[in-house]
Structures are given as C-alpha cells and as structure tokens.
C-alpha positions as CSV (number, residue, x, y, z in Angstrom):
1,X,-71.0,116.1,-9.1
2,X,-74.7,116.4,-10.0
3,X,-74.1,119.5,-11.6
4,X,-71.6,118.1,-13.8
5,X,-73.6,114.9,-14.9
6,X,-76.5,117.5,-15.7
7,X,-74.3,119.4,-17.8
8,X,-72.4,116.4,-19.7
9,X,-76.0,115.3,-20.8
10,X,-77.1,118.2,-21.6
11,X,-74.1,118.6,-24.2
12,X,-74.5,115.0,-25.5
13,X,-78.1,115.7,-25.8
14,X,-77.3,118.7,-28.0
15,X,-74.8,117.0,-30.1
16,X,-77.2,114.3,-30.8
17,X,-79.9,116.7,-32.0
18,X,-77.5,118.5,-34.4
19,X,-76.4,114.8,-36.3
20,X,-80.3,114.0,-36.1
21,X,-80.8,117.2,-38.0
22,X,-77.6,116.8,-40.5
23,X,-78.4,113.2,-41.2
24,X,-82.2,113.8,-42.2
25,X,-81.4,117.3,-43.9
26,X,-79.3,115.7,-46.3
27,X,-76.5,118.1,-45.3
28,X,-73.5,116.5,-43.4
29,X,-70.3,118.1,-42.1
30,X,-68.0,116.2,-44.7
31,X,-70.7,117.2,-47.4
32,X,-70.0,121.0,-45.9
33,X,-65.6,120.3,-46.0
34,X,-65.6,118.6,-49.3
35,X,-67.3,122.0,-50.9
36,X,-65.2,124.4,-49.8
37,X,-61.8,122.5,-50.5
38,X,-61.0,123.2,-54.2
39,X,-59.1,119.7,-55.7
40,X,-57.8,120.4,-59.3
41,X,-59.1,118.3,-62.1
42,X,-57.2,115.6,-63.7
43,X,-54.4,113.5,-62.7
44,X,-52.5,113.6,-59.5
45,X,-48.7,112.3,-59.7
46,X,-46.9,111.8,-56.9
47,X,-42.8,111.3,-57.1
48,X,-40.5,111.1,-54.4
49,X,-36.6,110.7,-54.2
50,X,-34.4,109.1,-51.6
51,X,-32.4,112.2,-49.3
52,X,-30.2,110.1,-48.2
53,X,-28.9,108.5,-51.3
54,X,-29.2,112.3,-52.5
55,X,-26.5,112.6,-50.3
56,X,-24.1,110.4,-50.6
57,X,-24.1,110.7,-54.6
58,X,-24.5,114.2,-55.4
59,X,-21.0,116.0,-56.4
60,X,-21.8,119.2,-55.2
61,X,-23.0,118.3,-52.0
62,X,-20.6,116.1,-51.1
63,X,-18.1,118.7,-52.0
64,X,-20.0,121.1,-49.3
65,X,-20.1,118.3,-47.0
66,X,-15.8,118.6,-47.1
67,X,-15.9,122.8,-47.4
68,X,-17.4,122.5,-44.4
69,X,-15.4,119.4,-42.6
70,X,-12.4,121.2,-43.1
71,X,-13.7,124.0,-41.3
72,X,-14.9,122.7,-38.6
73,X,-11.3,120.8,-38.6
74,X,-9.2,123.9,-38.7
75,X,-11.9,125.4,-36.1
76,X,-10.9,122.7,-34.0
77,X,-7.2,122.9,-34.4
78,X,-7.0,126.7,-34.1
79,X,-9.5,125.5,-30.2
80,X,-7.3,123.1,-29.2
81,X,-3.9,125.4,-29.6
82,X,-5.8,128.2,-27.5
83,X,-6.7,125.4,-25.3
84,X,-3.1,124.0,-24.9
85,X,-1.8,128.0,-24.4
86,X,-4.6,128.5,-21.8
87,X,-4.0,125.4,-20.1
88,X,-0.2,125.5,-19.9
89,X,-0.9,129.1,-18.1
90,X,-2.9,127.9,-15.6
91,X,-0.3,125.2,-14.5
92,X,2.4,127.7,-15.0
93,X,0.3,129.9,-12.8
94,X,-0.5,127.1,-10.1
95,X,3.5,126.9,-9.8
96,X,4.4,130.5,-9.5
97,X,1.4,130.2,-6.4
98,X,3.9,129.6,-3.8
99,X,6.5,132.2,-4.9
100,X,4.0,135.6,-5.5
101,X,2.7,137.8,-3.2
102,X,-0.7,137.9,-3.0
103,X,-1.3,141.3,-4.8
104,X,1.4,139.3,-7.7
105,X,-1.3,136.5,-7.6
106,X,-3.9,138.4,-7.9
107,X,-2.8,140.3,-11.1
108,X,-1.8,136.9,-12.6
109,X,-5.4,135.6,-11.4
110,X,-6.9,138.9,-13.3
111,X,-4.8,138.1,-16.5
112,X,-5.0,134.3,-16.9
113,X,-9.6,135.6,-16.2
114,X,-9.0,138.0,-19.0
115,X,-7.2,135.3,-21.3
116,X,-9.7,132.7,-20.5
117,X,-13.0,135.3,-21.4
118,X,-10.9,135.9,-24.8
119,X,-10.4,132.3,-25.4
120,X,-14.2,131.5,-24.9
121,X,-15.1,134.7,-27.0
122,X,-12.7,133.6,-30.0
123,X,-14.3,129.8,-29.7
124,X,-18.2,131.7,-29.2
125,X,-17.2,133.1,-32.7
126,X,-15.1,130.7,-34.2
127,X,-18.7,128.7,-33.8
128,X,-20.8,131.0,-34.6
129,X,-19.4,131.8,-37.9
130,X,-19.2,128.0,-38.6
131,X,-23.4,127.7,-38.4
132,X,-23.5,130.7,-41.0
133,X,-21.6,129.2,-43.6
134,X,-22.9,126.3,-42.8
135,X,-26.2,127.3,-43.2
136,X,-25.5,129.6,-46.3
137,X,-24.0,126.4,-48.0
138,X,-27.0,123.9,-47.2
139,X,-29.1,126.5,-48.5
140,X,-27.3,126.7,-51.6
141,X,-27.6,123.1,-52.1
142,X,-31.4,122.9,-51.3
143,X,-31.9,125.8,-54.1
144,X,-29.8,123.9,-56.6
145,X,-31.9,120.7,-55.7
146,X,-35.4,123.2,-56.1
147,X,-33.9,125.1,-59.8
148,X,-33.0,121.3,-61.3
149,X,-36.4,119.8,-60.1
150,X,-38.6,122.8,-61.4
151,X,-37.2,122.4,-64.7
152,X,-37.0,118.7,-64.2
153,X,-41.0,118.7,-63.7
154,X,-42.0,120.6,-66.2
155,X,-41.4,117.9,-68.6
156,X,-43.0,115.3,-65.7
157,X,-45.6,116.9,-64.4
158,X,-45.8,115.3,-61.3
159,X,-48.0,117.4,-58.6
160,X,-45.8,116.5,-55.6
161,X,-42.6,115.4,-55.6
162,X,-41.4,114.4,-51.6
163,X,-37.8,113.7,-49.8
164,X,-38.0,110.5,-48.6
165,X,-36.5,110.4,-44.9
166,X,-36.7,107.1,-43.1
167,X,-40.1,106.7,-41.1
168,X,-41.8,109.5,-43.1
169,X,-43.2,107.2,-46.1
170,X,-44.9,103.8,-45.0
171,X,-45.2,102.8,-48.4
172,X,-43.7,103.7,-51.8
173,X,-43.9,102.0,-54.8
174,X,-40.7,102.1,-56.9
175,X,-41.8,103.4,-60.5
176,X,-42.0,106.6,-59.0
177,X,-38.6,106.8,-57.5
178,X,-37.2,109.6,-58.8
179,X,-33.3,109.4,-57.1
180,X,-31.4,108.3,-59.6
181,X,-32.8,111.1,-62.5
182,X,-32.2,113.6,-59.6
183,X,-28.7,112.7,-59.1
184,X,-27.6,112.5,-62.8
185,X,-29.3,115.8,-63.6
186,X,-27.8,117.0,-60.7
187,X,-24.4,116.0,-61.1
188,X,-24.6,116.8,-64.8
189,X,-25.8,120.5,-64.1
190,X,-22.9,120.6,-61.5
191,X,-20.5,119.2,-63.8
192,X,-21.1,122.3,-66.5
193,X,-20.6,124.8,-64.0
C-alpha cells in the first residue's frame, strides 16, 4: 500500500513538472495538435438530409423496398409449404408408429431425418440468397444516392454533407436541409432511366 502511494506521487509529481515546463516554454500540447492537423482555408459548409424521409419518397428505393418484400414473401410461402409437407410426415409417421416393425420405423425415422436436413438446407439457402440480393440492391441504392450528390455538390460546394438518423444530430438548422433537392434530383434521375 505504501509502495503504491509512493508511486501515484511520484507520477503526479512528474506530470506536474511536464505542464510547469509546457506552460512557461510557451509550447502547449494543443499548440503541438493544432500544427500538425492541416484545416483547409476558406469556408466550411455543412448540409445534411433526412434518411428517413429519403426513404419513404424516393421512387427507386421504394421500388427496392417491394423487389425485395416480394421475395422475402415468396421465400416465405415456398417455407411454409415445405413446412406443411414436413409436418404432415411427421404425424403421418407418428400414426404408422403402432403398425411398423421396428427396423420399418426406423427406415421411416431415417427418411423423415433426411427430409428434415433437406428442408433446413433449402430454408439455410433460401435465406442466404435473400441477404445477397438484398445487400446487392441497398448497395445499388446508396451508390445512386453518392453519383446524384457528387454531381449535386459540385454546383453547392458544401464540405460535408451528413444522413440525418434520429439521435445522431442534436441540432440542425433548417437552411441547410438538403432532403427535398435530394429527393427531386433523385426521383428525376430515376424517372429518365
């Protein structure tokens, strides 16, 4: 415990020394940060637009949005037939219990095993193929958002321009709300493909 106290002042000590020297050197260590971070010259604009209004008003994506909802529908139907099929020859199989031998029930066991690893392979990559395009498609969307607002900034000339998610921006003033220029560009670009 001494030991420790010993070596706790020894390290303040130390650290009071180095801000004695820094503060009478005329050197600090913000002085020392600020020198080596490089901050372009001239005005910095700042735009942001509203993802979730994005959303819910741009063609394309909400065309995605039902690509993909109808997948993940039929995905759902072709599960539940497979389901329904597996299910119906499990009961069938609990019936024909009492009538089979046990070498019969055990071959029927095997099968309705064998039926049930397809079923969960066909769902494995009914799924898996469902994050792909899924992926692929958002991707699509996020480049054709990126492509407009390139060109769209190079008549702005905004430094940053942000997605405004809920609890990410504390404050935002309006003249640099950008959503509703995104959305018509976007829509219009969308509309002439």
């Amino acid at each position: 415990m001494k030991n420790t106290n010993q070596i706790i002042q020894a390290v303040l000590g130390l650290a009071v020394l180095i801000l004695f020297y820094l503060h009478f050197s005329g050197k600090s260590a913000q002085s020392n940060i600020e020198s080596s971070i490089a901050v372009p010259s001239g005005n910095f604009k700042v735009a942001y637009f509203e993802g979730d209004s994005l959303q819910n008003q741009f063609d394309y994506y909400k065309e995605v949005q039902l690509q993909l909802q109808t997948k993940a529908n039929e995905n759902q139907r072709q599960i539940g037939q497979m389901r329904t099929i597996l299910t119906n020859k499990y009961q069938e199989l609990q019936k024909l219990s009492q009538m089979l031998s046990q070498t019969e029930m055990a071959g029927k066991q095997q099968e309705f095993l064998q039926q049930e690893k397809a079923f969960q392979g066909k769902e494995k990559m009914l799924a898996d193929e469902f994050q792909e395009e899924q992926v692929k498609k958002l991707q699509d969307v996020k480049k054709k958002i990126e492509d407009f607002l390139k060109a769209y900034n190079q008549q702005k000339g905004y430094s940053l321009i942000l997605n405004n998610y809920p609890d990410l921006i504390y404050y935002k003033d309006p003249a640099y709300d950008i959503t509703s220029d995104l959305v018509q560009g976007l829509n219009n670009m969308y509309k002439k493909k």
